[in-house]
N, C-alpha and C positions, 0 to 999 in steps of 0.2 A: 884537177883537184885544186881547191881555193886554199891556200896555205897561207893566214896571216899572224898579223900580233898586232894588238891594241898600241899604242905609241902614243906620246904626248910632245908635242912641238920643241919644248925645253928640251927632252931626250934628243932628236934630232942637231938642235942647238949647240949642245954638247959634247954630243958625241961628233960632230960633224958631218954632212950630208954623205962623203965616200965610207964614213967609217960606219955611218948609220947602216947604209944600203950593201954594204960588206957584212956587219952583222950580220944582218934580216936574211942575207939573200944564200951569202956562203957557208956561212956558220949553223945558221939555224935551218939551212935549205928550205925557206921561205917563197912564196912569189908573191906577194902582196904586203904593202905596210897599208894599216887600219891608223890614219890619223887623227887625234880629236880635234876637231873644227869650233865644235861649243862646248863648254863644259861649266861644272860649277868649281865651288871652293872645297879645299882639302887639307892635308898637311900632309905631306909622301916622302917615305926615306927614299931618296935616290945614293944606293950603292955603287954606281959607277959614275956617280957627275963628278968633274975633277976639282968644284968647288962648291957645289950647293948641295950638301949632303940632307938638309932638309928643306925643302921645297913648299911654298903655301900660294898656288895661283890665286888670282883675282875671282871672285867669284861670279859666277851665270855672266860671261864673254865670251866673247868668240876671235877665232882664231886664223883671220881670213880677212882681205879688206872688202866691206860691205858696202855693194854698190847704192848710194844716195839716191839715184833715180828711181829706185825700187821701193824704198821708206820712204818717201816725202811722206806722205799720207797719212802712213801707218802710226795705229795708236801706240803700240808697244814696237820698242825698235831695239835692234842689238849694241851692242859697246863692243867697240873692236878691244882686245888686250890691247895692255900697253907695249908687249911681250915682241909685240907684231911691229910694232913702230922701235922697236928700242934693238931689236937683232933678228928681225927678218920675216916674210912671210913661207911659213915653213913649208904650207901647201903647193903655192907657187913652185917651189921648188921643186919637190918630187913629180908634182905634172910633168916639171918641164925636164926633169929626168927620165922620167914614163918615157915621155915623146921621144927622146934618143936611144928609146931600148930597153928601159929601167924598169923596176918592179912596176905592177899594177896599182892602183890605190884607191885608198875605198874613204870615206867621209864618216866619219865616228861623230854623229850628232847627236846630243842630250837637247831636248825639245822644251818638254815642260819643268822639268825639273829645276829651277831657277831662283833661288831666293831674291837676290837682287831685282830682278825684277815682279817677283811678286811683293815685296815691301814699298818697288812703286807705284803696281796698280793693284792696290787692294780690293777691287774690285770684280779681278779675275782668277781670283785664287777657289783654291775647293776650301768648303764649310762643313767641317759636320752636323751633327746633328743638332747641334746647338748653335750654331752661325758660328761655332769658333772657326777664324782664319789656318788655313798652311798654309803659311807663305812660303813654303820650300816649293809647291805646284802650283803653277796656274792649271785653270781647268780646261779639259776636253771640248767641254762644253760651250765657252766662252767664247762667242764670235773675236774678239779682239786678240784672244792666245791661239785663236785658230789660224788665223791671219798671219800673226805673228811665225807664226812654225812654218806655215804652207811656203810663204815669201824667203823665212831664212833656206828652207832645200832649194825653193827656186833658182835662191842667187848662189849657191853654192854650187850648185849641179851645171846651171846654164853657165854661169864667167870662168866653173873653173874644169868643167866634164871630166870627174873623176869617174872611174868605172863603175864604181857601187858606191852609196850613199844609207849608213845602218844607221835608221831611226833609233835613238835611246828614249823613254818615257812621253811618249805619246799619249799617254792614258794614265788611270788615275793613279798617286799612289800610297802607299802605307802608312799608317800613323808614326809608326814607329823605323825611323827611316835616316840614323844618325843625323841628325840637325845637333846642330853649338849645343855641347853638355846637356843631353837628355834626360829627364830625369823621370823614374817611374818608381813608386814605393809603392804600388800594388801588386805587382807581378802578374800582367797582361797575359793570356793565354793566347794565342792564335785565333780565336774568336772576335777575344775581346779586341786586339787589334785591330780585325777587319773593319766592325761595327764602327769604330772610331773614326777611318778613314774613308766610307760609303760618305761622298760628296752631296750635301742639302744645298749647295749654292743656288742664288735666284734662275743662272742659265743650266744647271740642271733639272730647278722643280718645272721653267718652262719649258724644256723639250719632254718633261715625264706627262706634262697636260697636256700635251701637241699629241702625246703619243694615247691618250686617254686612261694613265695610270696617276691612283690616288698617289700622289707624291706627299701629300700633310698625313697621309694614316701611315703613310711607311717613315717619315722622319718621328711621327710620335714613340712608335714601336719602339726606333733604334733609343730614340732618347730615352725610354723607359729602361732597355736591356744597359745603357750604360748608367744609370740611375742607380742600377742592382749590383752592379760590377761593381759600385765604387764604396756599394755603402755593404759587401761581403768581407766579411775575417779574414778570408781566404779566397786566393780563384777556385771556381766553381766552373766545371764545363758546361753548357747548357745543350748545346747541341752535338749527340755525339757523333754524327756520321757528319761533322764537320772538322779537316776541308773536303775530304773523300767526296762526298757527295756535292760537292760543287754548289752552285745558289739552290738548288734541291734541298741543301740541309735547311732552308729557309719556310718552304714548302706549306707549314700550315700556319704561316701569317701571310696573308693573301696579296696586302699591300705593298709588304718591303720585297715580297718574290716576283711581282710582278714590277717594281721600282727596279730589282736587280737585275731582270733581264731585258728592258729597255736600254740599263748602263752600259753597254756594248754597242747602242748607233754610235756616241759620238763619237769612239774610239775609232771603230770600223771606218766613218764617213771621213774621219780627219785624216787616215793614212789615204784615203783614196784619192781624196784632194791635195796632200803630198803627192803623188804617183802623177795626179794629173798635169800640176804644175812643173814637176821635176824635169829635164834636158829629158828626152825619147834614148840617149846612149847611155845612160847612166841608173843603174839598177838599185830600184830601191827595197831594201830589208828591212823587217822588225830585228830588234833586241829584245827577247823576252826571258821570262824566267819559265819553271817548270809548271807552277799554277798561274796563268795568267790571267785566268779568268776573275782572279783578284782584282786586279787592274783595270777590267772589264775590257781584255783581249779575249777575241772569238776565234785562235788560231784559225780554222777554218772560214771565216765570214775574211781575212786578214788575207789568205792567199788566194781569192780574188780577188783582191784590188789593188794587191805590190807582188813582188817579184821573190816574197821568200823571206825566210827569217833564221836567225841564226838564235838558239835557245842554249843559252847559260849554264852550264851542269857542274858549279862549282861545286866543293866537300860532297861530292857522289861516287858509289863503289862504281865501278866498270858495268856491274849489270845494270846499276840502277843506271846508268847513263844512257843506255844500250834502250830501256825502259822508254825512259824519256822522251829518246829519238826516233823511235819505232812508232809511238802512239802521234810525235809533231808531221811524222813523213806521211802516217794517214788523215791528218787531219789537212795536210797542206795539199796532198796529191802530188803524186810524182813529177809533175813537169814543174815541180817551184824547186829555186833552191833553197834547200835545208842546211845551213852550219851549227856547230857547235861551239859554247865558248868553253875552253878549259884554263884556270889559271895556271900560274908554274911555283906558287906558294908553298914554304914549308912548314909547319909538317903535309899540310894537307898529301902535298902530293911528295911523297920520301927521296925517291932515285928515278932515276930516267927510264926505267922499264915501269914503273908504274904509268907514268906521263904514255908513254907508246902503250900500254894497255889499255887505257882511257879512252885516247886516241882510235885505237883500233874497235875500240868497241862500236864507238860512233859511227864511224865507216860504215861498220859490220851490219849497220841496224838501221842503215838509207841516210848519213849526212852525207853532202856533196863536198866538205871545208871543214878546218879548223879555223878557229882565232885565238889566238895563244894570249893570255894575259899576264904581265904585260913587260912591253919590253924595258922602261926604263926603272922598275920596281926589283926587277930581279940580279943577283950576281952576274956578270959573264959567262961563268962556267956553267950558269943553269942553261946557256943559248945551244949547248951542248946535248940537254936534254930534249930541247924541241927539235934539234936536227934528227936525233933519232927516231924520234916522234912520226915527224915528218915521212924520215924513210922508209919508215915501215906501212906509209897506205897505200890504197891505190893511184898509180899515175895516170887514171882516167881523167881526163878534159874537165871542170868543174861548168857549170849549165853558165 
């Protein structure tokens, strides 16, 4: 059974590498730390750091030293933290703990998700429907952010061969997706979000014409529904068997439904070419959420061509998580593995038998793992909760 917790290098840091791996291992009866390797910017109350009780990393860096013969080339390249030069490379270390017997560990990478580096190359960012920039994603689509991603797992997987490697934001994502003080005075429905964040960039209308889909009748469409959205009283649902029905609720606009179901190669193509590039020992996972299809994830098109994905069931009852993982373990097929992320947030989740009911639901309904979130966000005494968590699954071997 795969038993982790999300972790951020600082926490390591801080808490010290024996105190970390003490944590994780005995307290929370863990066997895997999930480190993040890339990530972007934030602001995080750290409850147990003995001095940085609020914390604001660097934004879209990485957390690992990045081998130079690998980028010479390359259009878009990573920035190591300064974090990494200033108190350690945190990865390094639990490998080289791994190797003497230590927890397993797995590579927590955010891909696209990058503002920093989409404010450098604004030219591989997603557009909506109006060519406006998110510079919070590069795109899918984008030979140059393709490249950029494939290379960063490469060099992470090959110089440092962590067991498993979880892709975070591969594909496309939301309009609405906290960037610097957001500001909305219409009050966006779930539609109207989506519509918003359906990428028009030049490397998606040409893979939409590659693929023989009107890409100009389906961005006029979107640009017309956000037209109406903006100049409404009030939100107005337009389509009601949407999200339920999946790009089906699209169905009688011919252009943007056939736009929406080609938005699923590049995602598809670009984990594959992850998997391809990535070290042959080190197992590579999606990070998804529960509609992913937003994103233009094909869970099933996704578990042929990586190793499995671990699907997010944050502020969900126990059935509905049960839901969740039931409908991802048919989609994936039995020989993938399946994990679960559960956070350890309060109120969301109250007491510790809530947490192990979560947990067991998962189990119960074909995940192979949990990934607990996260370790240095939470009390101590919440590590208490995921030890129970923990002992209450199966002690079957996780794939």
């Amino acid at each position: 059974m795969h038993l982790s917790m999300w972790t951020y290098p600082w926490d390591v840091q801080d808490q010290g590498l024996a105190g970390t791996i003490s944590d994780l291992r005995e307290r929370a009866g863990l066997n895997t730390v999930s480190l993040a390797t890339s990530y972007h910017a934030g602001r995080f109350l750290q409850p147990r750091s003995p001095s940085q009780k609020a914390y604001f990393p660097e934004d879209g860096t990485v957390y690992f030293r990045p081998d130079r013969t690998l980028w010479n080339d390359k259009e878009i390249r990573p920035l190591m933290a300064r974090n990494v030069e200033e108190r350690g490379d945190m990865l390094a270390e639990l490998i080289a703990d791994r190797d003497r017997g230590g927890m397993k560990v797995s590579c927590w990478t955010v891909c696209l998700h990058n503002t920093r580096l989409g404010m450098l190359h604004r030219g591989h960012v997603t557009r909506n429907a109006y060519g406006n920039p998110n510079y919070y994603n590069l795109c899918p689509s984008s030979p140059a952010a393709r490249d950029y991603v494939v290379t960063l797992v490469r060099d992470i997987s090959v110089n440092y061969q962590p067991d498993m490697l979880e892709i975070e934001s591969p594909n496309f994502m939301g309009f609405a997706h906290e960037f610097h003080h957001e500001k909305d005075g219409v009050g966006l429905n779930e539609e109207d979000d989506f519509l918003l964040s359906v990428c028009f960039c030049e490397h998606c209308i040409a893979r939409a014409a590659h693929a023989g889909v009107d890409a100009d009748g389906a961005r006029q469409t979107v640009r017309r529904f956000i037209a109406e959205m903006c100049e409404r009283e009030i939100p107005e649902k337009q389509f009601i068997d949407f999200p339920a029905a999946g790009i089906d609720a699209f169905r009688h606009h011919r252009a943007l439904h056939d736009f929406l179901m080609c938005r699923t190669e590049p995602v598809t193509s670009l984990i594959r070419e992850i998997k391809n590039a990535a070290h042959p020992g080190t197992k590579i996972v999606l990070i998804d959420l529960k509609d992913g299809w937003l994103g233009g994830v094909d869970l099933g098109a996704v578990g042929k061509v990586c190793d499995g994905a671990i699907l997010c069931c944050y502020s969900m009852t126990s059935a509905a998580i049960a839901s969740v993982i039931s409908s991802g373990r048919a989609s994936l097929g039995a020989e993938k593995f399946l994990g679960v992320g559960l956070r350890v947030f309060y109120p969301e989740v109250a007491w510790a038998d809530d947490l192990a009911d979560r947990a067991k639901a998962a189990v119960g309904a074909g995940a192979d793992g949990v990934n607990f979130y996260n370790y240095g966000l939470i009390p101590a005494r919440r590590l208490d909760w995921v030890r129970i968590a923990s002992a209450g699954l199966s002690k079957a071997p996780h794939r």
